[in-house]
C-alpha positions in Angstrom: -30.1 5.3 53.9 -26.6 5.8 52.9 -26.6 2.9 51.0 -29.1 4.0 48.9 -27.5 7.1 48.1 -24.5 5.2 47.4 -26.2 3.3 45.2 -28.4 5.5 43.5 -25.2 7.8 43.2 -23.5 5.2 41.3 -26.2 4.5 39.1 -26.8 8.5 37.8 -22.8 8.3 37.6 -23.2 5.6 35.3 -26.6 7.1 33.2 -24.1 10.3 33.3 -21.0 8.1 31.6 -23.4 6.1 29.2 -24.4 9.8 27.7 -21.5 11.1 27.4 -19.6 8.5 25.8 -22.8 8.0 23.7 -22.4 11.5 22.8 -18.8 10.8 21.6 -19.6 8.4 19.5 -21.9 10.4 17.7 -19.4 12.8 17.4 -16.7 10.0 16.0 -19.1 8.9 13.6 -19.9 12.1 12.4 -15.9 13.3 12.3 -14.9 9.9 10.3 -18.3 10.3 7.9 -16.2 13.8 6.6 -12.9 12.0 6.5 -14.6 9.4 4.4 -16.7 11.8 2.3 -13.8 14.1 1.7 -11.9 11.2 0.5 -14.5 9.7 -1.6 -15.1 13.1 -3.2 -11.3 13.5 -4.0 -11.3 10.5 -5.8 -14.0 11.2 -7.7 -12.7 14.5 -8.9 -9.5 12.6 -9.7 -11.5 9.9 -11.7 -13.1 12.5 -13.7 -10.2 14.7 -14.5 -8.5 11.4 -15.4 -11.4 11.0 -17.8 -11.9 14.0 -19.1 -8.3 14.5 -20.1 -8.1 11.6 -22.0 -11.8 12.1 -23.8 -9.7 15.4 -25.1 -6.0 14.1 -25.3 -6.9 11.0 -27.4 -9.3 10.2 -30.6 -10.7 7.5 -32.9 -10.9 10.0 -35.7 -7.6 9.5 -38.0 -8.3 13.1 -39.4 -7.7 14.5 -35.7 -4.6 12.5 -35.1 -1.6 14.9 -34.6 0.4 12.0 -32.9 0.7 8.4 -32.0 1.7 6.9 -28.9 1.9 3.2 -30.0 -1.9 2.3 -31.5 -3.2 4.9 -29.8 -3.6 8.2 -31.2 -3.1 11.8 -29.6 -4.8 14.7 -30.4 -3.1 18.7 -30.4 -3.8 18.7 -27.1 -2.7 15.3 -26.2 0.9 16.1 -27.7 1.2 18.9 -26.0 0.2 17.6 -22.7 2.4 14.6 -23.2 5.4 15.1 -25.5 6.1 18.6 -24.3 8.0 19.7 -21.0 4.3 20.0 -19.4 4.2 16.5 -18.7 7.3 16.7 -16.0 5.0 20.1 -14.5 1.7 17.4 -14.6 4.0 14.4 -12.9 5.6 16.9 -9.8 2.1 19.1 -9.4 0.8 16.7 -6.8 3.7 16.7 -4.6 3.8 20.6 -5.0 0.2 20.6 -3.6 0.8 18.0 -1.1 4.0 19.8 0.5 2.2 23.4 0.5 -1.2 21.7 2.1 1.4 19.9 5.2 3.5 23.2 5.6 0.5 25.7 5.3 -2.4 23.4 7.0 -2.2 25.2 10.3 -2.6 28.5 8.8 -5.4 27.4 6.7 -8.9 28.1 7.3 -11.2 25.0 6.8 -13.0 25.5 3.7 -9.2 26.9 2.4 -8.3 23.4 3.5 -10.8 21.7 1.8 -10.5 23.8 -1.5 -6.4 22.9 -1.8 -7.3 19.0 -1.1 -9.6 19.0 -4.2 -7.3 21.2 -6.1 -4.6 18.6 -5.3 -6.8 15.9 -6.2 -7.6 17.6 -9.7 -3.6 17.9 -10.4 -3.5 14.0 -9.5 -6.2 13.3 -12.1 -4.2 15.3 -14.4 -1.2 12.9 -13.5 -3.1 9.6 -13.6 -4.7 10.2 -17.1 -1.0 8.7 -18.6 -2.6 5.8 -17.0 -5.4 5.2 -19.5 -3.1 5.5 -22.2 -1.0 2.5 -21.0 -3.3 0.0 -19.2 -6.9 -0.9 -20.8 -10.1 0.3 -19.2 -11.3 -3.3 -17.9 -8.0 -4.1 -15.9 -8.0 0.2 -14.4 -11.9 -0.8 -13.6 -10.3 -4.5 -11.9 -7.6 -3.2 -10.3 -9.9 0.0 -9.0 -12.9 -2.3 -7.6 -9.7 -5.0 -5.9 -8.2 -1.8 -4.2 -11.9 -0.4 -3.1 -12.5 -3.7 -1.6 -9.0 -4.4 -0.1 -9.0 -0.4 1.4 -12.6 -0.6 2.5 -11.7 -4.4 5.0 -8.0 -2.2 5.7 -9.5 0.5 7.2 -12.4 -0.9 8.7 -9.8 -3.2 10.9 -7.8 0.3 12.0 -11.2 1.7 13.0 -12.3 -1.4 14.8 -9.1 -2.8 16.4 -8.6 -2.7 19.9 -4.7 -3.2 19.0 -2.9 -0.6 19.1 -0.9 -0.2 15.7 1.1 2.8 16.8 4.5 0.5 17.3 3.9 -0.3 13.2 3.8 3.1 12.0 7.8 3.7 12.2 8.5 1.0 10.2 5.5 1.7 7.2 7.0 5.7 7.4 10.7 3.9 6.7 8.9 2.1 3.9 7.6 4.6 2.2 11.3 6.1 2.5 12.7 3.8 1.1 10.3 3.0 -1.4 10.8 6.4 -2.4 14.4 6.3 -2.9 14.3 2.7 -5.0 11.5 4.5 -7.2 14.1 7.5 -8.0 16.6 5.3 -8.8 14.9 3.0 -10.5 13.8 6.4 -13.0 17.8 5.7 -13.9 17.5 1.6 -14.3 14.3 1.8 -16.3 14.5 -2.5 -14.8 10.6 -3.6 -14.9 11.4 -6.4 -12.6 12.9 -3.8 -9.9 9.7 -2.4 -10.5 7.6 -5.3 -10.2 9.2 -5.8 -6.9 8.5 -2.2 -5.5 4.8 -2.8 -6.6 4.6 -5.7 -4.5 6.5 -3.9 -1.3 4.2 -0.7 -2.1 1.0 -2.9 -2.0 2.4 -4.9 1.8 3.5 -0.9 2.9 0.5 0.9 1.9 -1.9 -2.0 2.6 -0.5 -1.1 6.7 -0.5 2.5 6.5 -4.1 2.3 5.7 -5.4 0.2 8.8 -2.6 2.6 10.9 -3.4 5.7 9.2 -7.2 5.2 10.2 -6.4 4.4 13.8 -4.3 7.8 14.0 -7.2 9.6 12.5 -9.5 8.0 14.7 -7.4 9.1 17.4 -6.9 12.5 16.5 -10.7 13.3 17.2 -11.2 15.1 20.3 -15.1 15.8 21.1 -14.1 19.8 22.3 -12.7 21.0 19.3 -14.5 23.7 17.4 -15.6 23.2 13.9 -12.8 24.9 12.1 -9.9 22.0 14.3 -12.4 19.4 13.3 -13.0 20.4 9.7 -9.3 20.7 9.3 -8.3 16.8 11.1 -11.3 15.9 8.6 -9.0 17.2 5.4 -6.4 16.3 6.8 -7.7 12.5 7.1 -9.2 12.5 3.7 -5.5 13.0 2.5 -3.6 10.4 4.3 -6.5 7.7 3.2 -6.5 8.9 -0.4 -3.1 9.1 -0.3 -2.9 5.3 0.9 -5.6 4.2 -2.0 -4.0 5.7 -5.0 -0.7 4.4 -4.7 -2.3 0.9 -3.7 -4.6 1.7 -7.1 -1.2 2.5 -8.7 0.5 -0.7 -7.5 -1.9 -2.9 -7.9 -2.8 -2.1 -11.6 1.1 -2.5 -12.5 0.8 -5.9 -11.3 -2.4 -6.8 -13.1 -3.1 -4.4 -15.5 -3.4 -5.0 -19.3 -1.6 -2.8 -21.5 -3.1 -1.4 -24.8 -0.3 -2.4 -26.9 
């Protein structure tokens, strides 16, 4: 008799593990669905913008032309968006948005949350539309369909992996340090091969932070929190991975891209 109880204990302990980890995984799923659709919606509000912008910054119609920028030619609006002082307040708007979402996160309700990501990725559209004025539409499309592809495998493996990536992520965060710093200074050299070089090392760095970055987001789900913690970790995600595909985007399209002139 006591075997069987031992035996048909183990058996419900077992039925009881199998549903609650079952149970977690829907919950997993369901967390890294919002990071992904959060993501995928802040690039496509950044891909509009982009878009839009141009559509209203540049023309085909000499009798519009206030401007040229090499063959291409700039509306009103277009010189004031990009020969005025607004353009340095279009370049530094996204790390304005990205430094008040990390300091004010915690104080931030979730749709609050949500609503400064967007913003933010609005402001980064406004940014990236100087991008369709140096680089042709086929080789943004290329480079945007080789960086979808490329992020897609990335983050995939991070999500998958049994390895743990953690020991990586001090080295990718010096990276992006020092990546910074070579970019700043290379504002000063204006040298396109220093630049060339960066794009490579920012393809490598980013191309890690992607697979770790998804691990760490993986990780940060915890099936007890309340919607609000989990709608927040689901912004938050959303960020580091978009964050992770524009500058490979950016990177990537400096290596390959066309330009128009």
């Amino acid at each position: 008799m006591s075997d069987f109880d031992r035996n048909a204990s183990a058996r419900w302990g077992q039925g009881v593990a199998r549903a609650g980890r079952a149970e977690i995984d829907l919950g997993l799923r369901t967390y890294m669905l919002g990071v992904y659709n959060n993501m995928v919606i802040g690039l496509a509000i950044t891909g509009l913008v982009a878009l839009g912008v141009n559509m209203l910054a540049v023309t085909t119609d000499p009798s519009m032309a206030a401007a040229h920028m090499g063959r291409i030619a700039l509306t009103s609006f277009g010189v004031t968006l990009y020969g005025s002082p607004l353009k340095y307040l279009m370049m530094f708007a996204p790390l304005a948005f990205v430094m008040f979402f990390s300091f004010r996160i915690n104080q931030m309700s979730a749709s609050s949350a949500r609503g400064v990501f967007f913003a933010f990725a609005a402001a980064m559209g406004l940014s990236l539309s100087t991008l369709l004025l140096v680089y042709t539409g086929n080789s943004i499309a290329r480079a945007f369909f080789v960086t979808a592809a490329a992020f897609g495998g990335l983050s995939l493996y991070g999500y998958t992996t049994k390895r743990d990536l953690s020991p990586m992520g001090s080295f990718l965060i010096m990276g992006v340090i020092g990546l910074v710093i070579a970019s700043i200074v290379n504002m000063f050299l204006l040298s396109t091969a220093f630049q060339f070089g960066l794009s490579i090392l920012s393809v490598l760095i980013f191309s890690g932070l992607t697979a770790w970055d998804t691990q760490a987001i993986k990780e940060m789900y915890y099936a007890g929190d309340g919607y609000e913690v989990a709608a927040k970790k689901s912004v938050n995600g959303a960020l580091m991975l978009y964050l992770d595909f524009i500058n490979i985007f950016q990177s990537l399209l400096f290596l390959t891209g066309s330009r128009n002139d």
